[in-house]
C-alpha positions as CSV (number, residue, x, y, z in Angstrom):
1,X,12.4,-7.8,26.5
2,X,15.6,-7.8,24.3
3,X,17.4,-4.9,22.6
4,X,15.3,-2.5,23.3
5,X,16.5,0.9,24.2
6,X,16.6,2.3,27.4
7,X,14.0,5.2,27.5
8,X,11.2,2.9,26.0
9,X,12.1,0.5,29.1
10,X,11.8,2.8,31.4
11,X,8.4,4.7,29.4
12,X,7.1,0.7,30.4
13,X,8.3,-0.2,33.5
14,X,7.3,3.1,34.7
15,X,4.2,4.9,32.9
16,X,3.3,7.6,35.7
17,X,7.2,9.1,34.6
18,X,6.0,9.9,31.1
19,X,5.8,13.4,30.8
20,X,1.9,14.3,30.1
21,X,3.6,16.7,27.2
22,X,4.8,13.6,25.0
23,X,0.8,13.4,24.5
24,X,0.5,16.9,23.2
25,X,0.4,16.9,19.8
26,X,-2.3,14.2,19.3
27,X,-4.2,14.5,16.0
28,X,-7.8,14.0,16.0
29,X,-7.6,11.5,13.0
30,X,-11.0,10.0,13.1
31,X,-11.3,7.1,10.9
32,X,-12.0,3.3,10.1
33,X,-8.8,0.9,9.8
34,X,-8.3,-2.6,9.5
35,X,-4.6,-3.9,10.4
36,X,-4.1,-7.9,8.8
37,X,-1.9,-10.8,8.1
38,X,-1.8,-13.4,5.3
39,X,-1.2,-17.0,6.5
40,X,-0.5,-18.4,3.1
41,X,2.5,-15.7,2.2
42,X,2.7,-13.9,5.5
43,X,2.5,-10.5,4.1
44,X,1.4,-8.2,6.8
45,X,-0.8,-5.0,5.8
46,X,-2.9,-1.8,7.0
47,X,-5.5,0.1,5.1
48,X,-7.5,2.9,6.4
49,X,-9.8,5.9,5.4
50,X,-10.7,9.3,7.1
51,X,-12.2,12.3,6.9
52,X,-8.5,14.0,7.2
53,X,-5.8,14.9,4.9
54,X,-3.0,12.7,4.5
55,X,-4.1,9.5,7.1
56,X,-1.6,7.6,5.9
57,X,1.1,9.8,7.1
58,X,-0.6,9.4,10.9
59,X,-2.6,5.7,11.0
60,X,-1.1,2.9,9.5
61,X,2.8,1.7,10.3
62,X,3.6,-1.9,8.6
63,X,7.6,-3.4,8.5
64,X,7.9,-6.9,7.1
65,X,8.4,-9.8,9.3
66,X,7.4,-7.5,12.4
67,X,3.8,-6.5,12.5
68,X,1.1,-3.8,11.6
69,X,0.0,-1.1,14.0
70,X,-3.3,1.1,13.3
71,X,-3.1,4.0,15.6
72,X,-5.8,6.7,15.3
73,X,-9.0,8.6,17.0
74,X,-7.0,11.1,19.1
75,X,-3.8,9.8,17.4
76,X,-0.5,9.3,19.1
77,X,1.7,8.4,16.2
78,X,4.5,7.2,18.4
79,X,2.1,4.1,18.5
80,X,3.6,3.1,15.1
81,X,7.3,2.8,15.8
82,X,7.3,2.0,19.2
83,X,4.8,-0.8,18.6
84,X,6.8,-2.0,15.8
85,X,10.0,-1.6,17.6
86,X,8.8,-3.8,20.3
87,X,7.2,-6.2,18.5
88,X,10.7,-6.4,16.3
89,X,12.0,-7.2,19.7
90,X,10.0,-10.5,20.3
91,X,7.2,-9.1,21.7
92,X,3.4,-10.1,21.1
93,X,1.3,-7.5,19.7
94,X,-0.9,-7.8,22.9
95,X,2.1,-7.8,25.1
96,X,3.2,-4.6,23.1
97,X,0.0,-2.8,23.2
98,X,-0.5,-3.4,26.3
99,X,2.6,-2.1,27.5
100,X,2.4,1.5,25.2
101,X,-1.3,1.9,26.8
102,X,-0.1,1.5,30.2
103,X,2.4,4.3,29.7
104,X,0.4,6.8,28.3
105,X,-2.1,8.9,30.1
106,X,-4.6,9.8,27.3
107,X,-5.4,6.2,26.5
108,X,-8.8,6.9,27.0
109,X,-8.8,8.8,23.7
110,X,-7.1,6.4,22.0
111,X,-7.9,4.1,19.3
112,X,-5.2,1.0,18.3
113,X,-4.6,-2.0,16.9
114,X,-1.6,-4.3,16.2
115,X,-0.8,-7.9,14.8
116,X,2.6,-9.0,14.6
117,X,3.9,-11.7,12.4
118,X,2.6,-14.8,13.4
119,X,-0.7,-13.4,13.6
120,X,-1.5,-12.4,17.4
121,X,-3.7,-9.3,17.2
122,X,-5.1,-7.0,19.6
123,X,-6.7,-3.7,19.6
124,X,-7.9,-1.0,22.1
125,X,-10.8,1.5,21.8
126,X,-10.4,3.9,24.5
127,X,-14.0,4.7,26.6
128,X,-13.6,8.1,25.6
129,X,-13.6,7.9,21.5
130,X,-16.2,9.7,19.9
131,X,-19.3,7.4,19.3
132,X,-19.8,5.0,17.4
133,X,-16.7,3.5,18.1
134,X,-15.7,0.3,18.3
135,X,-13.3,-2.2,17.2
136,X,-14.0,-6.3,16.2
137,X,-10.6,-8.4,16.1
138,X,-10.5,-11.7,14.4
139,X,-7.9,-14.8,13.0
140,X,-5.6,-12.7,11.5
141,X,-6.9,-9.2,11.6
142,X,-8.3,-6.4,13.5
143,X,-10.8,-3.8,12.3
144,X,-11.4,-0.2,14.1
145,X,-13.4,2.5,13.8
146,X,-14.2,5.6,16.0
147,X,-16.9,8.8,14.6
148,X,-18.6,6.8,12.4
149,X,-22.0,7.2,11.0
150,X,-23.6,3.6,12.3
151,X,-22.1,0.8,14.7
152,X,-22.5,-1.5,11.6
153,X,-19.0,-0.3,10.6
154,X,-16.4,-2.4,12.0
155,X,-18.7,-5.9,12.2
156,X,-19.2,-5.3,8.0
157,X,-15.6,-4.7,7.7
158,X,-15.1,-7.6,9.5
159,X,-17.8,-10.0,7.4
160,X,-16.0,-8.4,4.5
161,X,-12.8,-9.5,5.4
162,X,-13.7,-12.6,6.1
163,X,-15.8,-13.7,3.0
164,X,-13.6,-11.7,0.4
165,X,-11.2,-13.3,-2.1
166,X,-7.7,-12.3,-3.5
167,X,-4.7,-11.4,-2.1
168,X,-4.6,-8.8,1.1
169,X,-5.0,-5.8,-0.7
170,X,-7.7,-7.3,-2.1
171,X,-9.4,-8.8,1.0
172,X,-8.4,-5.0,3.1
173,X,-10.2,-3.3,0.2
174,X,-13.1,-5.1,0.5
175,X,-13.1,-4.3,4.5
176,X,-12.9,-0.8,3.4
177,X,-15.5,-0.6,0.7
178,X,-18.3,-2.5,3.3
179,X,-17.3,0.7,6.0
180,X,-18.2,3.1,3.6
181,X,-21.3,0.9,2.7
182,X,-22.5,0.5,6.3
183,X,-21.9,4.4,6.8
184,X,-18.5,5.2,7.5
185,X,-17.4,8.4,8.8
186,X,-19.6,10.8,9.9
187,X,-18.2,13.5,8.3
188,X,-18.1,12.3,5.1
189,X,-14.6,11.1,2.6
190,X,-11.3,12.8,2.8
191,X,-8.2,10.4,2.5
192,X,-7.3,6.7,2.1
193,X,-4.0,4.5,2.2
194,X,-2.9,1.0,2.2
195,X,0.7,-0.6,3.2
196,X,1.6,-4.1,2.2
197,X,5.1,-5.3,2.8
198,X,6.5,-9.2,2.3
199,X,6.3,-11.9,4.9
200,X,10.0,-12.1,5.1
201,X,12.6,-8.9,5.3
202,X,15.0,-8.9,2.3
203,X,16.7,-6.3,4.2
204,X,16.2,-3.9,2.1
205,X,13.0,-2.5,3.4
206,X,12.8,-0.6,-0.5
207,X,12.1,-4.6,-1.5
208,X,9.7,-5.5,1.1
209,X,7.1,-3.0,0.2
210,X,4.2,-4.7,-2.0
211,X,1.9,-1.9,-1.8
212,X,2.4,1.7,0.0
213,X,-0.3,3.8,-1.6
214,X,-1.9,7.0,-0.1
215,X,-4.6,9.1,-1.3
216,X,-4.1,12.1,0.3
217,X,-7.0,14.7,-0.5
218,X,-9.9,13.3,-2.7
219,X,-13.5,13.3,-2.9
220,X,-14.2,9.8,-3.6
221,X,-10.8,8.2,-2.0
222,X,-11.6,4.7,-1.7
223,X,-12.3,4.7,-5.4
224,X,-9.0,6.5,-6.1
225,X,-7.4,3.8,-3.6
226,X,-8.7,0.7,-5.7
227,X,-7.1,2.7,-8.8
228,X,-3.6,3.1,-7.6
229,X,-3.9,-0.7,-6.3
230,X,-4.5,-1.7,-9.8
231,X,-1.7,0.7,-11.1
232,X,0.6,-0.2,-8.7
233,X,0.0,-4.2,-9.5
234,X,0.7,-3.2,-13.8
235,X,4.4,-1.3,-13.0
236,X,5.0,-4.3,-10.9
237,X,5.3,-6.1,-14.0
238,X,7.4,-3.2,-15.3
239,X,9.7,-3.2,-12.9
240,X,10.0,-7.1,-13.3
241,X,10.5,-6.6,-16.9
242,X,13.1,-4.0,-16.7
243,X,14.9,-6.6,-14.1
244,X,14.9,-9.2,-16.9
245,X,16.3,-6.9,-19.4
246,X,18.8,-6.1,-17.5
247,X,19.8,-9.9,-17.5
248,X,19.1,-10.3,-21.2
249,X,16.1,-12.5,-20.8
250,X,13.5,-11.0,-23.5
251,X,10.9,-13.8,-23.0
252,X,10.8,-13.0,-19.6
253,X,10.7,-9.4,-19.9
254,X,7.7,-9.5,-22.9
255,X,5.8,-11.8,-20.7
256,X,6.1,-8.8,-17.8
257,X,5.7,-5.9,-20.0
258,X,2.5,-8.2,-21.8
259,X,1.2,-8.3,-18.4
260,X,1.1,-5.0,-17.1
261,X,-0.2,-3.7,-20.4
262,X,-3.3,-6.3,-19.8
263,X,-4.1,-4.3,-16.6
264,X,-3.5,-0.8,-17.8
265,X,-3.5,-0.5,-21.7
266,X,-4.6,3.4,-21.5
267,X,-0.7,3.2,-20.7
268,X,1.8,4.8,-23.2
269,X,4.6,3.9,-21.0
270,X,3.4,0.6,-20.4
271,X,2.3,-0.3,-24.2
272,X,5.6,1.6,-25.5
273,X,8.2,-0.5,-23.3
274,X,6.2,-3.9,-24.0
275,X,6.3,-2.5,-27.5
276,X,10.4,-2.1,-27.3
277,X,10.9,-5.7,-25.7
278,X,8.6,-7.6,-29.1
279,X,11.6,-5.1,-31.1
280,X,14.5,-6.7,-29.3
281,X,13.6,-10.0,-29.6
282,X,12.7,-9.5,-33.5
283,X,9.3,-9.1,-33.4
284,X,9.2,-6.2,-35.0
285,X,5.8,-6.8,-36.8
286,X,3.7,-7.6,-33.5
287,X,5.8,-4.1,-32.0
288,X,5.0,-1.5,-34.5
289,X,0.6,-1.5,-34.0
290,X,2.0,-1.1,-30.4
291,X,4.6,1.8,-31.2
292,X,1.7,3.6,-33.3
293,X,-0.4,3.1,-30.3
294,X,1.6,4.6,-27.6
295,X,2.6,7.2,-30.0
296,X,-0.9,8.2,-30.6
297,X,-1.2,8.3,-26.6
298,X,1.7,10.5,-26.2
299,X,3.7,11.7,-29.2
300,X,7.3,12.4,-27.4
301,X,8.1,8.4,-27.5
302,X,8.3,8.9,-31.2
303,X,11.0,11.2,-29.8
304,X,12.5,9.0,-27.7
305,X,13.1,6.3,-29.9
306,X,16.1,7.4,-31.3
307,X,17.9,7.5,-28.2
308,X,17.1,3.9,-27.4
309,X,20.0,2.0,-29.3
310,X,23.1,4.2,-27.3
311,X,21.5,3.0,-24.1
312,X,21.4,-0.8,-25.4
313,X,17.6,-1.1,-25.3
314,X,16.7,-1.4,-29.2
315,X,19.0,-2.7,-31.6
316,X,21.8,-0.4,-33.2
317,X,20.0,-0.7,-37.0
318,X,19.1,2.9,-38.4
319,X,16.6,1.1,-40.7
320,X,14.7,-0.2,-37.9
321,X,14.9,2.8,-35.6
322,X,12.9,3.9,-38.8
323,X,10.4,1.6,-39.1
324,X,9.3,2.6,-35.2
325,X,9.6,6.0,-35.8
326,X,7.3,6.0,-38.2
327,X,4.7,3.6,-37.3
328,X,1.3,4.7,-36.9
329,X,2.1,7.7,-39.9
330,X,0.5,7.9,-42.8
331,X,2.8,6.6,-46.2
332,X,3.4,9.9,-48.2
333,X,1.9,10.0,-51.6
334,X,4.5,10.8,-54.3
């Protein structure tokens, strides 16, 4: 066990020494969860709902090229780092859960799971979780769920896992979706998350993160889940398109912006920046239906415009800045 600090040695190497205090402020997060790993790309993910504000602030702890931890029913959140922190040291997930159940004295309220980057995956459901409760791990995931309506959770999260398509958001969605389908939690919806984060750390941990979504306080909060996924994939392509204007490559940035306006046209930002990167490269005629639209969305880019040619981002031409400001308004009769 490399690098790791002293007081987690000693928390493992000797559990009856942890004070029964560091236990104290468990949560009773009560929830489903799925932790997971992508062979093709390696991305590494956790997704979860409960009937509890702000999960994702308690359950789900993901940092690329490390692992996933799930920690919930009675919640300890130090599960999350220190699983992640000995898993970071070279530790299997197994190895590591094993070794933070062993020092703590309510595991029997517990509920965890953990993969780590190659894929090794275990999970714990303590005997004392509120029924149903249960937990199913397979290749490459784990799926958990404690206070649920029906024992049919976790093994449809797990078929639904299995037999989805896409990419890991996707496929964790899906696992999601067939909980609440087979019953979910007893006491109803509350709050939802999901963390993605690249196979490989960049080292800038800012980079890494694919997804980190949470729903914190919603009635229907798997549907508002799938809606930020979708949202999150169109400024994707923003950001991307922004990147390429910043090296001067227009195709590459109208082929972004294009993109995420495909996935969220209701957009004015979206349709308005796709609609400036047609400008710069002299499209102007295939731009202005798209200025008029975003105008009509939200009239204070009409405002905007002006601005755009001190920053570098339209053309310094008065006669165009013109044309976009007035697309979309009627000619004046004389």
């Amino acid at each position: 066990m490399r690098n790791l600090p002293a007081w987690l040695l000693a928390a493992l190497l000797a559990p009856s020494a942890v004070p029964a205090a560091e236990h104290s402020m468990a949560r009773p997060v009560h929830t489903y969860s799925i932790v997971a790993r992508d062979p093709a790309t390696g991305q590494l993910g956790a997704a979860v709902q409960s009937h509890w504000f702000s999960v994702g602030a308690l359950v789900p702890w993901v940092e690329a090229g490390v692992g996933a931890v799930a920690t919930q029913s009675f919640v300890d959140p130090s599960y999350g780092p220190l699983g992640l922190a000995l898993m970071r040291s070279g530790r299997a997930a197994p190895d590591a859960l094993a070794g933070l159940l062993a020092a703590d004295g309510g595991r029997d309220v517990r509920q965890v799971a953990m993969i780590d980057s190659q894929g090794r995956v275990a999970a714990h459901t303590g005997r004392r979780c509120i029924a149903e409760a249960g937990h199913r791990v397979g290749k490459d995931y784990s799926v958990q769920a404690n206070l649920m309506a029906s024992d049919r959770v976790w093994p449809a999260m797990a078929k639904a896992f299995e037999e989805a398509k896409g990419d890991l958001a996707d496929r964790m969605l899906a696992a999601l979706d067939a909980a609440q389908a087979a019953g979910g939690d007893i006491r109803g919806q509350q709050s939802a998350a999901l963390v993605v984060v690249s196979g490989k750390p960049s080292g800038r941990p800012w980079e890494d993160r694919v997804f980190d979504l949470r729903v914190e306080d919603a009635p229907r909060p798997l549907e508002e889940l799938r809606r930020l996924v979708g949202v999150a994939r169109a400024y994707g392509h923003m950001n991307a398109g922004d990147l390429a204007v910043e090296r001067q490559d227009v195709a590459g940035a109208m082929r972004e912006y294009g993109a995420a306006e495909k996935l969220l046209p209701e957009s004015a930002e979206v349709v308005y920046w796709h609609a400036v990167a047609l400008a710069v490269a002299g499209r102007v005629d295939e731009a202005l239906p798209l200025f008029a639209r975003a105008f009509a969305l939200e009239p204070s880019w009409r405002t905007l415009t002006p601005k755009l040619p001190a920053a570098g981002l339209l053309p310094d031409d008065p006669a165009l800045v013109k044309r976009i400001v007035d697309a979309g308004t009627r000619p004046r009769t004389p």
